[in-house]
C-alpha positions, -999 to 999 in steps of 0.1 A, spaced: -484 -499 -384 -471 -463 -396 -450 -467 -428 -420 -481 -429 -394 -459 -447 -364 -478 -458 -328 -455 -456 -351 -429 -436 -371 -395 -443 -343 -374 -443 -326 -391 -470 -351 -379 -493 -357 -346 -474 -319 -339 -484 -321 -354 -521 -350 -330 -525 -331 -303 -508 -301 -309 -530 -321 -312 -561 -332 -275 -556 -298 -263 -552 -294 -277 -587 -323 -262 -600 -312 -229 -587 -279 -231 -605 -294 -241 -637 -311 -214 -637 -279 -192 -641 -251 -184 -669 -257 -206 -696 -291 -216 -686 -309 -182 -685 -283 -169 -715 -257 -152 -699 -221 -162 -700 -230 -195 -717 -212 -224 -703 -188 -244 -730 -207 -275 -718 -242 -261 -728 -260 -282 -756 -291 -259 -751 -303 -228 -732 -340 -226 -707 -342 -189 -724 -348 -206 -759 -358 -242 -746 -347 -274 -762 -361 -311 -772 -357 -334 -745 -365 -369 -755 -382 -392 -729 -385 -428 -737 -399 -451 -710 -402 -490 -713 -434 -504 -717 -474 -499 -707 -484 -530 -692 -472 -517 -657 -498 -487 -644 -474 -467 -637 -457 -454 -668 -484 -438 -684 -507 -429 -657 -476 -414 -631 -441 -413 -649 -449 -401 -680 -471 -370 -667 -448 -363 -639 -417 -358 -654 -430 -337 -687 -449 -313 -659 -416 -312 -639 -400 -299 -670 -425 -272 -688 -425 -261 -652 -384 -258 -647 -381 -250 -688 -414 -236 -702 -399 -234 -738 -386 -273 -734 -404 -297 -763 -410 -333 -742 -406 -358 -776 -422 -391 -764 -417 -428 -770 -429 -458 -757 -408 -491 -766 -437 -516 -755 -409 -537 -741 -396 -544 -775 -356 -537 -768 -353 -530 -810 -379 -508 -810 -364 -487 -783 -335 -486 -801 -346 -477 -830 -369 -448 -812 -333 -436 -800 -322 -432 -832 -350 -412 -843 -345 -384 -818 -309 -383 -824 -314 -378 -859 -345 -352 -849 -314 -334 -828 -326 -344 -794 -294 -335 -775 -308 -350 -738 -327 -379 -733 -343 -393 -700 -341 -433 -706 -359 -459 -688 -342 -492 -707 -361 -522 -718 -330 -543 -718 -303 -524 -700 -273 -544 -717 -295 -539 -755 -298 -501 -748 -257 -501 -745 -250 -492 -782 -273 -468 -787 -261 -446 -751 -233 -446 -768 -244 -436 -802 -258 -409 -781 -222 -396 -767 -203 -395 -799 -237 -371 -811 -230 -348 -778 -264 -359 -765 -261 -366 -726 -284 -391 -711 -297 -396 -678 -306 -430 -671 -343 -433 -652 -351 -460 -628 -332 -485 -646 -294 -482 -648 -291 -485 -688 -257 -496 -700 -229 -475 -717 -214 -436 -710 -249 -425 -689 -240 -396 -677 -265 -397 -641 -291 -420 -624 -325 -419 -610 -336 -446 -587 -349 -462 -563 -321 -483 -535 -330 -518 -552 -315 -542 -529 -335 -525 -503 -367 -531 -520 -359 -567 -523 -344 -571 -490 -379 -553 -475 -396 -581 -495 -384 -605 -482 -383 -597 -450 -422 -591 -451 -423 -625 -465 -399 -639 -440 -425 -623 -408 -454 -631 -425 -445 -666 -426 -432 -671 -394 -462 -657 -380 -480 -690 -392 -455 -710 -372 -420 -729 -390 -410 -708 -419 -393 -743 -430 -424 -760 -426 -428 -761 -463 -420 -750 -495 -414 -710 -510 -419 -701 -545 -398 -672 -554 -410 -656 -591 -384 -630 -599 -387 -602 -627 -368 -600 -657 -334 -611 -668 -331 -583 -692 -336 -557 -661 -309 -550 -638 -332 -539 -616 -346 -572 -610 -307 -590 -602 -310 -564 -574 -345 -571 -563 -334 -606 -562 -299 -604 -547 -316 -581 -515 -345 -608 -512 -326 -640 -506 -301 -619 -483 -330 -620 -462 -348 -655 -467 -317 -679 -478 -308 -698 -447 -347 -692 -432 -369 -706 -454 -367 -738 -475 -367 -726 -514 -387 -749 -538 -391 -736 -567 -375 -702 -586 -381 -686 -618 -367 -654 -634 -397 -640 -658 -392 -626 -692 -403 -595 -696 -417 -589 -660 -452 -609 -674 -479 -616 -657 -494 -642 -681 -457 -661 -678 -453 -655 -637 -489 -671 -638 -478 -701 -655 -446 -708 -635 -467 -705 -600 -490 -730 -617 -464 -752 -624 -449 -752 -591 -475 -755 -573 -484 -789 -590 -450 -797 -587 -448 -788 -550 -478 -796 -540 -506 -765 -536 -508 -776 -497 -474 -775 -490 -467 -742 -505 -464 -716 -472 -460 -684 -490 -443 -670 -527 -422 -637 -532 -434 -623 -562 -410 -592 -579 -436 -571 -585 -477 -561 -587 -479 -572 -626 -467 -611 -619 -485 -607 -582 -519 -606 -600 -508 -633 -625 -498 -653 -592 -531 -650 -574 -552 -661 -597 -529 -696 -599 -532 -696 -559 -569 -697 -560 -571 -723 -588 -543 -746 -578 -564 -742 -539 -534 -729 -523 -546 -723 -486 -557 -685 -483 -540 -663 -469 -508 -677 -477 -482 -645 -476 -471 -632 -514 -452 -597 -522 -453 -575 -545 -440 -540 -557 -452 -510 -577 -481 -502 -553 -505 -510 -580 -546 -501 -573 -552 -540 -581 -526 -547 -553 -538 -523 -527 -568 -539 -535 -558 -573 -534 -535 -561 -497 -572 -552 -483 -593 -583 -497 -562 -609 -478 -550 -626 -510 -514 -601 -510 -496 -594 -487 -474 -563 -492 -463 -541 -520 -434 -514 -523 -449 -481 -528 -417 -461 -546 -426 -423 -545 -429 -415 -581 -429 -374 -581 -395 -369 -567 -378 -392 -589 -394 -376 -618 -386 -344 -603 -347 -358 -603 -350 -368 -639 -364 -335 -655 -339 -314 -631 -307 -337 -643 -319 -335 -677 -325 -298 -676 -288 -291 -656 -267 -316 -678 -283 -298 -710 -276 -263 -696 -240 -273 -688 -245 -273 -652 -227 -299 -632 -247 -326 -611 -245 -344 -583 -258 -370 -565 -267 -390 -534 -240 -415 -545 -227 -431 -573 -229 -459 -596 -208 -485 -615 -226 -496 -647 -194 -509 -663 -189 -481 -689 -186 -452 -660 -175 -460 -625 -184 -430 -611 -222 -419 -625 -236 -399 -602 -269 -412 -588 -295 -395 -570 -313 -429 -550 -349 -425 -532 -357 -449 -504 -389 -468 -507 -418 -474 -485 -433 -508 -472 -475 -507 -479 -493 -533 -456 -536 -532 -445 -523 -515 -418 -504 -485 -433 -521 -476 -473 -541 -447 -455 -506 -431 -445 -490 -441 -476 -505 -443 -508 -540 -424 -503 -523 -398 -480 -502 -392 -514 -521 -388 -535 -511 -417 -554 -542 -432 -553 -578 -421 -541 -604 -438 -518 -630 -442 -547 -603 -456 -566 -598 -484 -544 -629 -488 -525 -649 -503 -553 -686 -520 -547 -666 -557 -542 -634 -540 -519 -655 -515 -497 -661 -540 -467 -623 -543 -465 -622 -505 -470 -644 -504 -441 -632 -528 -419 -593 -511 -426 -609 -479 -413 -605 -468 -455 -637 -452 -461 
């Protein structure tokens, strides 16, 4: 199965292509010095701080793709930027607080992946009455954000459960029995959306026996609610469980095998963690959503960088997050990672390597996958 590219290739072939039309005008008037533009709050000729402050570190992917990504998308766009760092450990205080301290350290621009998106409000808008501007990264933070970096949300969730949905008709009724459905945080906007596109797709289908929203996207907590559902179900009645993401995926499996629910019973995921790939090859997951990291990083530095430089900035679309109506939003489509299709996806990208997955316990299913 070739990867499945929700919203098409040339959706992100254009976002890309636009994104270095902005580049190229932020690299003029007010950016390289000239006539400086009355919106400027800093110039690429004598750099400027640009604050970065992602969520948490239990999820892979903030330190080991976001993080480096978007400060080497920067230094390489504005070599005399300064990348100031924080990471809020999902603690929505501490994020605020870590706000605070680069406003008062005159960071002018921040790139702001929100714990709690409604938390974060106050503080974007401490940030406008400074003059900082603040582009809001994967998560659609509350208050006057000035742009958006994403991912199209309700299409990951509706791709979910769709792969859910096929994977459990393929074993015959999909009302045959129950679905757990584990969904991420509360706090995360992104998660309502994961949610809302998923039971789009299985509401009506499938019969719905036990839901959960999950604090703070944890694994530990996602673990305990499938245990508890599955006792409360019964563990062979369960037919398959959507699961928001990789984090709560893993927590999940591990209550599948002790509660003995039958193997091979379908569950989702998202992130395209290496656990999950792993877990995709060895049967006991199902699917993941691999979200291509580097050009959403690429979007962040480049609307940082422009809306610093006094550059306007545009997007694919744009957003409604209550405080602005019209943010414009620059929205990636993501990709659909089965057995079939991780040589095509995520190894062909880089995003993870062949030694990295095929470990001494998953290399027969590397093998047999035709991953070797």
């Amino acid at each position: 199965m070739k990867a499945q590219v929700i919203g098409g290739v040339l959706a992100i072939v254009g976002l890309l292509a636009g994104c270095g039309t902005a580049g190229q005008s932020g690299q003029t008037g007010g950016a390289r010095g000239g006539t400086a533009s009355p919106n400027a709050i800093g110039s690429i000729d004598e750099g400027f701080k640009i604050g970065l402050l992602l969520p948490e570190s239990k999820t892979a992917r903030y330190e080991k793709f976001d993080r480096p990504y978007i400060t080497a998308d920067i230094k390489a766009q504005c070599p005399k930027c300064e990348v100031v760092y924080n990471n809020a450990n999902q603690d929505p205080n501490q994020q605020q607080q870590q706000v605070d301290s680069m406003l008062t350290n005159g960071v002018k621009i921040l790139i702001l992946d929100a714990v709690d998106a409604k938390a974060i409000a106050s503080s974007v808008a401490k940030a406008k009455s400074q003059g900082a501007k603040v582009v809001a990264y994967d998560r659609l933070a509350g208050g006057p954000v000035d742009a958006y970096t994403s991912f199209d949300n309700l299409q990951v969730g509706k791709a979910q459960g769709q792969a859910l949905l096929d994977a459990i008709k393929a074993g015959g009724d999909p009302k045959r029995g129950p679905v757990v459905m584990v969904n991420g945080s509360p706090t995360d906007p992104n998660a309502a959306d994961f949610k809302k596109g998923a039971h789009s797709v299985l509401d009506g289908q499938v019969t719905i026996g036990k839901e959960y929203d999950t604090p703070d996207w944890s694994p530990d907590q996602a673990n305990t609610e499938a245990a508890g559902a599955f006792t409360a179900l019964g563990a062979d009645k369960v037919i398959g469980v959507y699961a928001a993401n990789d984090g709560m995926a893993g927590g999940i499996a591990r209550a599948m095998q002790n509660a003995g629910v039958k193997k091979g019973t379908p569950l989702t995921g998202q992130d395209a963690e290496l656990a999950a790939i792993q877990r995709i090859l060895l049967g006991t997951q199902t699917m993941t959503i691999y979200k291509p990291i580097r050009p959403e990083a690429k979007n962040a530095a480049q609307l940082a960088i422009s809306l610093a430089t006094g550059q306007g900035v545009t997007g694919t679309t744009t957003v409604d997050n209550g405080a602005n109506s019209a943010i414009p939003a620059q929205i990636i489509a993501p990709i659909v990672v089965t057995k079939e299709n991780i040589k095509d996806t995520v190894i062909k990208d880089g995003f993870w390597k062949v030694e990295e997955i095929c470990t001494a316990a998953v290399k027969p299913a590397c093998v047999a996958a035709g991953i070797s």
